[in-house]
C-alpha positions in Angstrom: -79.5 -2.1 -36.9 -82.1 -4.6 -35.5 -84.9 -2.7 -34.5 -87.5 -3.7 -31.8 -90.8 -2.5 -30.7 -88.8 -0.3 -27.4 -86.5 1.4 -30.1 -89.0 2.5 -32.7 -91.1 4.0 -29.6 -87.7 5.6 -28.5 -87.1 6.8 -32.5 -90.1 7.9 -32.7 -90.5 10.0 -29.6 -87.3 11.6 -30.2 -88.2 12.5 -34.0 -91.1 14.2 -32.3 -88.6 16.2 -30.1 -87.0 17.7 -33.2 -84.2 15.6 -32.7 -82.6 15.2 -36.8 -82.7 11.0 -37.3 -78.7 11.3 -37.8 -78.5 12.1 -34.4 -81.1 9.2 -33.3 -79.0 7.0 -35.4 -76.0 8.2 -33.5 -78.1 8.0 -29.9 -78.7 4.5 -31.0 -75.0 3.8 -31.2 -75.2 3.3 -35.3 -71.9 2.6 -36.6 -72.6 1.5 -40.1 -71.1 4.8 -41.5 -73.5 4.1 -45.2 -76.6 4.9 -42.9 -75.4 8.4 -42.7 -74.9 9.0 -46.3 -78.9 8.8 -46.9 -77.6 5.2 -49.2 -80.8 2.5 -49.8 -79.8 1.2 -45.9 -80.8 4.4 -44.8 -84.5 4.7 -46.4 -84.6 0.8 -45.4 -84.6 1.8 -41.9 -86.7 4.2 -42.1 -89.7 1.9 -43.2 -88.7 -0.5 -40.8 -88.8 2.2 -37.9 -92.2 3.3 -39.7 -94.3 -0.4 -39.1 -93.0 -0.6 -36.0 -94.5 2.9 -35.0 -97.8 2.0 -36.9 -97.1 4.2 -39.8 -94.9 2.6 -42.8 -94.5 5.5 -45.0 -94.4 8.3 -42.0 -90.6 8.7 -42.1 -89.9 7.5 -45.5 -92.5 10.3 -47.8 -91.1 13.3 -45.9 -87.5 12.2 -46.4 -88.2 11.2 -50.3 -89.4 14.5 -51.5 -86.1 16.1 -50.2 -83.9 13.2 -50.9 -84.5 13.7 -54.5 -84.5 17.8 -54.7 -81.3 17.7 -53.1 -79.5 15.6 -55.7 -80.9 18.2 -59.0 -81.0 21.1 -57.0 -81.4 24.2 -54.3 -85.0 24.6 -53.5 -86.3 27.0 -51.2 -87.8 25.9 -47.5 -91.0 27.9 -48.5 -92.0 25.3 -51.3 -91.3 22.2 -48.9 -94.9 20.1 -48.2 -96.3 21.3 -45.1 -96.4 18.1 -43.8 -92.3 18.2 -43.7 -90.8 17.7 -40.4 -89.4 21.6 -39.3 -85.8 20.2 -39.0 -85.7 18.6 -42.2 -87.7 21.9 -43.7 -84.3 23.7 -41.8 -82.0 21.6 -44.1 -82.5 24.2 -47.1 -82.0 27.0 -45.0 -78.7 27.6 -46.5 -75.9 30.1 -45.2 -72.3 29.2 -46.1 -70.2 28.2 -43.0 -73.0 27.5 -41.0 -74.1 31.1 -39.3 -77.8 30.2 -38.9 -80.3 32.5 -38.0 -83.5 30.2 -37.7 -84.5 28.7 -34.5 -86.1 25.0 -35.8 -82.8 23.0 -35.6 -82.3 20.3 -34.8 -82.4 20.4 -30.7 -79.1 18.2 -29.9 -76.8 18.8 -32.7 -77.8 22.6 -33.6 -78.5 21.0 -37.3 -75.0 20.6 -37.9 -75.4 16.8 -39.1 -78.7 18.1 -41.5 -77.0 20.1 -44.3 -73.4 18.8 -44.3 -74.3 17.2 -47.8 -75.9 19.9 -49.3 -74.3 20.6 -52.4 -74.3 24.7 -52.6 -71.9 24.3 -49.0 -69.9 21.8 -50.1 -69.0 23.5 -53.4 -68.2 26.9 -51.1 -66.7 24.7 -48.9 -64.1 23.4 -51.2 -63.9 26.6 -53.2 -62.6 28.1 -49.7 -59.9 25.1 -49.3 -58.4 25.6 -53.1 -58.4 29.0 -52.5 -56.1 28.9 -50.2 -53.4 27.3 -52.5 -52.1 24.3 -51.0 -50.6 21.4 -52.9 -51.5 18.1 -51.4 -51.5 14.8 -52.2 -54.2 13.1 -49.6 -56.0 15.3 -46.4 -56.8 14.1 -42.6 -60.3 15.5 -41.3 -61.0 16.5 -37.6 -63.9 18.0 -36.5 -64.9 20.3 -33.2 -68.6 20.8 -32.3 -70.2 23.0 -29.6 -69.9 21.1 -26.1 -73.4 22.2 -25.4 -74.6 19.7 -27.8 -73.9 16.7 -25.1 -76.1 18.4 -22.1 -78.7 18.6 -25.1 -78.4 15.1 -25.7 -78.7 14.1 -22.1 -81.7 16.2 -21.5 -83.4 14.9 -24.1 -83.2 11.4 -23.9 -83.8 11.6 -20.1 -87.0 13.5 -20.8 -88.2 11.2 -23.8 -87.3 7.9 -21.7 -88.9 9.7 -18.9 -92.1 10.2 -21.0 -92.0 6.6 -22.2 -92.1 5.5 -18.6 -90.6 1.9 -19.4 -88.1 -0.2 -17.8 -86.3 -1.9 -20.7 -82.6 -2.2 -20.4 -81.9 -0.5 -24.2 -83.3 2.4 -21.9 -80.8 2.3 -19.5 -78.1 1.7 -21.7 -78.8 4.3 -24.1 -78.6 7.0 -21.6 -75.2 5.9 -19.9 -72.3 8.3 -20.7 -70.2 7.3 -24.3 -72.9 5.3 -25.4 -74.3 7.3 -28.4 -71.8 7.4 -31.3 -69.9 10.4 -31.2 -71.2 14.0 -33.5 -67.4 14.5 -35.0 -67.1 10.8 -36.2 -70.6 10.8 -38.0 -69.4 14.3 -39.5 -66.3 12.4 -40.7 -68.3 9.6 -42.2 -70.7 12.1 -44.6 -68.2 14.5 -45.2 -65.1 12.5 -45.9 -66.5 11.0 -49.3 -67.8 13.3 -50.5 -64.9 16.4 -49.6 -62.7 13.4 -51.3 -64.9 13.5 -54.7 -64.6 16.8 -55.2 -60.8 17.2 -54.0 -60.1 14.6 -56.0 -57.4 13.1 -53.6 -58.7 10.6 -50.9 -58.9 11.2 -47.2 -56.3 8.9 -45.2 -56.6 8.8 -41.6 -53.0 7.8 -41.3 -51.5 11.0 -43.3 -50.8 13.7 -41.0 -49.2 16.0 -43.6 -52.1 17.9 -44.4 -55.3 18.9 -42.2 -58.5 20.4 -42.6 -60.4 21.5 -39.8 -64.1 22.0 -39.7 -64.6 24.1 -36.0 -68.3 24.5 -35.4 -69.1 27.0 -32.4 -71.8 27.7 -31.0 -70.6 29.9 -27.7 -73.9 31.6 -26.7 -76.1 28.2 -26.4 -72.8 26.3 -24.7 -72.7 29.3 -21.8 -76.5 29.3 -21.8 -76.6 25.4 -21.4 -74.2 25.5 -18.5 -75.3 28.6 -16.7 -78.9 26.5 -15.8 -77.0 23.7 -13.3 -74.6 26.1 -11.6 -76.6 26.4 -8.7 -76.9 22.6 -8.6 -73.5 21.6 -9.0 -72.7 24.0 -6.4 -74.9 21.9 -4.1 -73.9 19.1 -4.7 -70.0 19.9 -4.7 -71.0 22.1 -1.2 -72.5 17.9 0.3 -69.5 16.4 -0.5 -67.2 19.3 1.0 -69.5 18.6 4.4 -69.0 15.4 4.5 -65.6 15.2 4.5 -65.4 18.0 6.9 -67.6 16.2 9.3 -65.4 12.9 9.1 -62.3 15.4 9.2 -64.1 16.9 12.8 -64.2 13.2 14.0 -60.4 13.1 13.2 -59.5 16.8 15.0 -57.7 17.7 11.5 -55.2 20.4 12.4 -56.0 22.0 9.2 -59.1 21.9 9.3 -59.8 25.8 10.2 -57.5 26.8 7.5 -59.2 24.2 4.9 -62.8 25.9 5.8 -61.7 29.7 5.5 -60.6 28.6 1.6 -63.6 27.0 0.6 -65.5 29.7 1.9 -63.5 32.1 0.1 -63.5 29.9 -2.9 -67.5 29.5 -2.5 -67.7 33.3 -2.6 -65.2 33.3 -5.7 -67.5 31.0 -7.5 -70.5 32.7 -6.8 -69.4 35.8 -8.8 -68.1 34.2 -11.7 -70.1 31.9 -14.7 -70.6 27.8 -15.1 -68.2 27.8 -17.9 -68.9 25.4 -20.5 -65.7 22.6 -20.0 -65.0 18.8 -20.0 -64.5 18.9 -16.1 -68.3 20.7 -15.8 -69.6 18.4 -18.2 -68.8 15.2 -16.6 -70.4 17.2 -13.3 -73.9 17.5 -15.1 -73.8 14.0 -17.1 -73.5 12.4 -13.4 -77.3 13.9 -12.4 -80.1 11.2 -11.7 -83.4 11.3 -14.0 -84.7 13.6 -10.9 -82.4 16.3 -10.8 -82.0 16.2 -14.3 -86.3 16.7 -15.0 -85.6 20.4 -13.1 -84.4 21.7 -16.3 -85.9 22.7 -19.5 -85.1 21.7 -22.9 -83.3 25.6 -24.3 -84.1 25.8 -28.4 -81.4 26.9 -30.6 -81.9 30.3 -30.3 -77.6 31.4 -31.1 -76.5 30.4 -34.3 -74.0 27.8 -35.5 -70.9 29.5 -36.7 -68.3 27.2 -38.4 -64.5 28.2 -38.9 -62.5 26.2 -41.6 -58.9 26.0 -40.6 -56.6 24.0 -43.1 -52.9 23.6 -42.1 -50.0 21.3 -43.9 -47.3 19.7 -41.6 -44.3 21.7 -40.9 -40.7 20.4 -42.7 -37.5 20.9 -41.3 -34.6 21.5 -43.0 -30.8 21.1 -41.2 -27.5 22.0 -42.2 -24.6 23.9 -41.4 -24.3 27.4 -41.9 -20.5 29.5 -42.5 -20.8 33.2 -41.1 -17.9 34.5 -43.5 -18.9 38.2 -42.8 -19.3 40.4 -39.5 -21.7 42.6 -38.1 -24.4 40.4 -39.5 -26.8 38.8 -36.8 -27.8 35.5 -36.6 -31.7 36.9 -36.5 -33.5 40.0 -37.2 -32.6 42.3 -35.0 -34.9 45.4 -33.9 -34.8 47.9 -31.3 -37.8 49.9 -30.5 -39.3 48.6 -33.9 -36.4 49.6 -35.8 -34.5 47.1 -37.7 -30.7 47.6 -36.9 -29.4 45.7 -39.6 -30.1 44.8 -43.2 -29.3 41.2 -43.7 -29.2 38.3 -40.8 -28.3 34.4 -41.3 -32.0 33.7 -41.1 -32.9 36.0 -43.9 -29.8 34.6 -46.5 -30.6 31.2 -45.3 -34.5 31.2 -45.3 -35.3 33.0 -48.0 -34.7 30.7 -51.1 -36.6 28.2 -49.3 -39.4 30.3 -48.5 -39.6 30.9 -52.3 -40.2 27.4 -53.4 -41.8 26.0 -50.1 -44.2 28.6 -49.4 -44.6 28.9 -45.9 -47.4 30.7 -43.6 -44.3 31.5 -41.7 -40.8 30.3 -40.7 -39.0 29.5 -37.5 -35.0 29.5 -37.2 -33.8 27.2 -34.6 -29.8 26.5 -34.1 -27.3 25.4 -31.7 -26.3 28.4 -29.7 -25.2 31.5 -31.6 -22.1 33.8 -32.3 -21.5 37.3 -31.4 -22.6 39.5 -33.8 -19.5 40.9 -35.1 -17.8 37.1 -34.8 -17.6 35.4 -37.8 -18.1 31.6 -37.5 -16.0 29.7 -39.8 -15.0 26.0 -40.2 -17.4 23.4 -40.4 -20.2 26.0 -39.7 -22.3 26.3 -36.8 -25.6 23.3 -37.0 -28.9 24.9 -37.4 -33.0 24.1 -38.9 -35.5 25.9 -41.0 -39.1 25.0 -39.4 -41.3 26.1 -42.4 -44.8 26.5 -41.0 -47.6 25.3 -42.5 -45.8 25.3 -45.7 -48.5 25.3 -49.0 -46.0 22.9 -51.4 -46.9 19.6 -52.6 -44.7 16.2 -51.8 -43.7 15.9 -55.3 -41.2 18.7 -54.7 -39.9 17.5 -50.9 -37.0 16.0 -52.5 -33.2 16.3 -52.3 -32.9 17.8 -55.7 -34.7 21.4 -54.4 -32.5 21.1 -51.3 -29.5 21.0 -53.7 -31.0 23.6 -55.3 -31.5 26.1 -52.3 -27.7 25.5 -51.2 -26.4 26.1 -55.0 -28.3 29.4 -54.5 -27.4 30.3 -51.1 -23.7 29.3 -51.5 -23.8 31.8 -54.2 -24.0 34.6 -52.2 -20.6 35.8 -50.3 -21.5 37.0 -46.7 -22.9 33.1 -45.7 -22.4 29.3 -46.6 -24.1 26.4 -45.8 -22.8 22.8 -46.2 -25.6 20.3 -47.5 -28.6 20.3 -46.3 -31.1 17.6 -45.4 -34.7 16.9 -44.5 -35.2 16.6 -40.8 -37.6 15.9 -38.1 -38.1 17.0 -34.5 -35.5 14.9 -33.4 -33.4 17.8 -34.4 -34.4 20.1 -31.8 -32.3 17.9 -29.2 -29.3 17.4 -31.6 -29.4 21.4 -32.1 -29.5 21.4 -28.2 -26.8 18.7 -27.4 -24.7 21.1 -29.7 -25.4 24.0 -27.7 -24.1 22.4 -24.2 -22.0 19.7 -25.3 -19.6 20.8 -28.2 -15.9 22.1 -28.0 -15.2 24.7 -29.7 -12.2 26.0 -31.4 -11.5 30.2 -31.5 -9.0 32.3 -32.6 -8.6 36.0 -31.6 -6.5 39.3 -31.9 -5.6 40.2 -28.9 -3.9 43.6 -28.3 -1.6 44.3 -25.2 -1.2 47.1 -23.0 3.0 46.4 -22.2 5.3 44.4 -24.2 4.5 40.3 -23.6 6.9 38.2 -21.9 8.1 35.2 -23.7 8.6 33.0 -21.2 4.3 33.8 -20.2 3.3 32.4 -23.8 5.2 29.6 -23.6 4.2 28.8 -20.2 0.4 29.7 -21.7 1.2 27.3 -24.1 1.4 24.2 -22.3 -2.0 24.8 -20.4 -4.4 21.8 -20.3 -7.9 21.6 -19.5 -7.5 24.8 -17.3 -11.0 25.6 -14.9 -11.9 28.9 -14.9 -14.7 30.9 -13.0 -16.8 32.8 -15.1 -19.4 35.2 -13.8 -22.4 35.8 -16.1 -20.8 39.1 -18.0 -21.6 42.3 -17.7 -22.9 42.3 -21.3 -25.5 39.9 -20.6 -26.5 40.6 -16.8 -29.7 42.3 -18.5 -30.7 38.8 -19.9 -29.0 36.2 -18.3 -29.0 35.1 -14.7 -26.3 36.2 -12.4 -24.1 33.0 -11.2 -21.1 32.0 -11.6 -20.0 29.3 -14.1 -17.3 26.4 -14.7 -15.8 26.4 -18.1 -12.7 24.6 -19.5 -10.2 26.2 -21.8 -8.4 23.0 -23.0 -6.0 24.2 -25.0 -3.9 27.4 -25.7 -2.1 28.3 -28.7 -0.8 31.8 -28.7 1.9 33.6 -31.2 3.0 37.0 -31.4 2.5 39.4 -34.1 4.5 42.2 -32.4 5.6 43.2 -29.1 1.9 44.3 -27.9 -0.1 42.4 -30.4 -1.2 38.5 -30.2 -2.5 35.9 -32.0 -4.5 33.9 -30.0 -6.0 30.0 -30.8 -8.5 28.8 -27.5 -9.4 25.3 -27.5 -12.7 25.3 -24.9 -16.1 24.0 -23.4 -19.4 25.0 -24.5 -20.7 28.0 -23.2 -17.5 29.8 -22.0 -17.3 33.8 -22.9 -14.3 34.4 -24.9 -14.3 37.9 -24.7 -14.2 37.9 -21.1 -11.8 35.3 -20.7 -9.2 37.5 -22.8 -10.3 40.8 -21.1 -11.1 39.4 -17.6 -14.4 41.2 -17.5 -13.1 43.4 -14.3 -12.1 40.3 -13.1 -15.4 38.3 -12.9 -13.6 36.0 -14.9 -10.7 34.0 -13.2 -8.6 33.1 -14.2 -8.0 34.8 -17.7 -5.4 35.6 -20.1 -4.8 39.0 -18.4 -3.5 36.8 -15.3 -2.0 33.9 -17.5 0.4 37.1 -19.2 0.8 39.6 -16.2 -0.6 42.0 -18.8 -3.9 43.8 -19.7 -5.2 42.3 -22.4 -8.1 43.5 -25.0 -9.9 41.4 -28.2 -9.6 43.2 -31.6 -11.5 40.5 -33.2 -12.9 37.1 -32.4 -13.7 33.8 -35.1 -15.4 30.8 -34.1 -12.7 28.3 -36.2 -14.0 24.7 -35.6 -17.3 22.9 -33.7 -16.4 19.2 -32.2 -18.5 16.8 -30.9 -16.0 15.7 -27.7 -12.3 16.3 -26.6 -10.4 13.8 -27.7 -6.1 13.3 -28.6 -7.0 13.7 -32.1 -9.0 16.8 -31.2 -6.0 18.5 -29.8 -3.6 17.8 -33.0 -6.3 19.4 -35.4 -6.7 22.4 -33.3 -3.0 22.7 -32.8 -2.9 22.6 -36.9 -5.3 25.3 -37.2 -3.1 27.9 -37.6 -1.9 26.4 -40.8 -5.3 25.7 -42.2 -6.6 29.5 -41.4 -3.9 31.4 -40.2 -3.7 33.1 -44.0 -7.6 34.1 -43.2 -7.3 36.0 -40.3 
């Protein structure tokens, strides 16, 4: 940092505020992340800062004392020299998480960048991250500080510039918006080291996997902060609504009656409700001159700084296929009135041995489309992912040995299958998707008869290709599903009699049609249907998904018209 005679006067003046000298470092756009750290550079520039003021060792003797306490060990504030600056005195006042209770803070950044390297916090600090059991390899830090802490800094550097009364252009560019170095990064640059040393695994930007999240809030001062320019903001935002109404009177607006009627109503809206601290009211009140600004008092600290440590780990995905060999078993938990209906779902005989070894918060079961729940969904299984949320494993057991694990133990069970199962990303939410709307699907039914079937019919049946039927959203589902009517294709027929009144009934069709309703016509909201196709009322006995395919195709058509010898034996 090269110092000069405007920027010591500056330091100085602000030091004088109560303003902690992290934060003047950070006003003063320091980016030299050892200055934070209290390292050799740091006292350094504090006796350079102290001759230019007049007073080498003003700075330097307050910070020494501390400086070396610190490092052997917690000292009370009432033993501090009384000569100590009251926001360095603050830096001993020590409650874990940062709810403080005393008042001499410092006045921009609440004293959040004065005790982060304290040792008592950081040992509860990380005592609080272990406890929660994670297994990591390497963390990413992110910080969030009370937006009140920005009209703080612009109040006080207009008022300690204002006091200085001097031209200079480090003056004018020190006040500018996104000059001064931001509070979360100089957070990052102390605590990343040091929450690194005592991890004992190092802190990589670039590895999103897991995340800890120190949230400082500080709600009370942010409202209070923002409540003082309402009235100003209003007037100014109440200007530029006239002016544009007055070049809009020029122009005979049609609108314009109806425009003034809504800002009058929103005027009176406003005037009932609070300045809320945001990013939009923010850049409002950072766009006020020195004059406007110089209405308002400095507000101390007088809420405390409460700080919430979040720590998450990056979600995995796991795909496969799952083999529903079993019926009356639901693809989810299923509850009614808060009553679970039935004991076991896919979710639960899929999810569970992974749960065991990954360890998750929670668990989300994603998969493409779903089965009735007394269908059983055979073949090459149905596609679907485990999303294990904020899961507390390490890396070192993220490998495809575990997987192989979790399928030898799930495949052991007899109700449900999987087929082998992979680590996945987010991509697979539109492959799980794409499977839902775009598949063909292979069935096979019992289908009982009202009269004895025709011969002829089935044959005729037989040879139907890519027939179009209607499909009105069933009865079933009118209570969830929109009420419209659908195209669906049934490619392919294959139908062979069991007896005179009882069928055995293969469908080859698109994505998305209704079975059920095309064998039972659904009072006819289903046209045609196999009711029609047979002259005959028709009812399901029992339904299987056989066979998923990713497109139609000629070698589609002989597979399907082969299932009856691959499964017919387990219908």
């Amino acid at each position: 940092m090269q110092l000069n005679e405007h920027k010591a006067i500056l330091f100085n003046k602000l030091y004088e505020k109560d303003v902690c000298i992290r934060c003047i470092l950070r006003l003063f756009k320091i980016t030299e992340n050892n200055l934070y750290r209290e390292t050799q550079g740091f006292i350094q520039l504090l006796v350079d800062v102290g001759k230019l003021i007049g007073n080498e060792n003003k700075l330097v003797e307050e910070y020494d004392f501390l400086y070396y306490k610190r490092k052997t060990e917690i000292i009370d504030c009432d033993i501090l020299p009384q000569t100590c600056h009251s926001t360095l005195k603050d830096q001993f006042i020590k409650n874990p998480f940062y709810t403080f209770d005393k008042i001499n803070k410092c006045l921009i950044c609440h004293g959040i960048l004065q005790c982060l390297d304290d040792q008592k916090f950081l040992v509860i600090l990380v005592n609080e991250i272990q406890q929660r059991q994670y297994q990591f390899e390497a963390f990413k830090f992110q910080v969030k500080t009370p937006i009140g802490c920005q009209i703080r800094q612009i109040m006080i550097l207009n008022q300690c510039i204002t006091e200085i009364g001097s031209n200079d252009p480090f003056y004018e560019q020190i006040i500018t918006p996104n000059f001064a170095t931001d509070i979360k990064n100089c957070v990052k640059w102390i605590m990343c080291s040091l929450l690194s040393e005592l991890l004992k695994v190092p802190c990589d930007i670039n590895d999103d996997r897991f995340l800890i999240c120190l949230n400082f809030e500080n709600i009370g001062d942010d409202i209070k902060q923002f409540e003082q320019f309402k009235q100003i903001i209003q007037d100014i935002d109440d200007k530029m609504w006239e002016e544009k109404i007055a070049k809009k009177l020029k122009m005979n607006d049609p609108q314009l009656k109806e425009e003034i009627n809504n800002k009058l109503l929103q005027k009176k809206n406003l005037q009932s409700q609070p300045f809320l601290p945001t990013q939009n009211n923010l850049e409002k009140i950072s766009k006020l001159n020195q004059i406007q600004l110089s209405q308002f008092k400095i507000i101390n600290v007088n809420y405390p700084v409460k700080l919430e440590v979040t720590t998450s780990y990056q979600n995995i995905f796991i795909k496969g296929n799952y083999i529903k060999l079993g019926r009356y078993i639901s693809q989810t938990p299923w509850f009614i009135n808060g009553n679970r209906i039935y004991a076991d779902s896919i979710e639960d005989l899929v999810s569970a041995e992974a749960c065991k070894i990954f360890k998750p918060s929670s668990l989300k079961f994603h998969s493409g489309g779903r089965e009735d729940i007394d269908v059983r969904m055979l073949g090459n299984g149905r596609p679907f992912a485990i999303e294990l949320v904020d899961p507390h494993c390490g890396l070192q057991i993220q490998t495809q040995e575990i997987l192989n694990q979790i399928e030898s133990n799930i495949n052991s069970q007899k109700v449900v299958k999987v087929t082998p199962l992979q680590y996945t990303d987010t991509n697979i939410f539109e492959e799980l998707k794409n499977s839902e709307i775009n598949k063909v699907k292979a069935y096979c039914c019992i289908v009982e008869c009202k009269y004895i079937v025709n011969g002829d019919l089935i044959k005729q049946a037989n040879q139907i290709k890519d027939l179009i039927i209607k499909q009105k959203t069933p009865i079933r589902v009118l209570h969830r599903r929109t009420q419209m009517v659908r195209d669906k294709i049934i490619h392919s027929l294959l139908i062979k009699q069991i007896n005179e009144k009882w069928l055995l009934v293969y469908l080859l069709s698109s994505a998305g049609t209704y079975i059920k309703e095309f064998i039972h016509s659904d009072l006819d909201r289903t046209v045609p249907n196999l009711c029609t196709l047979l002259q005959n009322e028709c009812d399901i006995y029992q339904l299987d998904v056989m066979k998923l395919y990713e497109k139609i195709d000629d070698d589609v058509i002989i597979n399907f018209k082969n299932l009856d010898t691959e499964y017919g034996s387990k219908i």
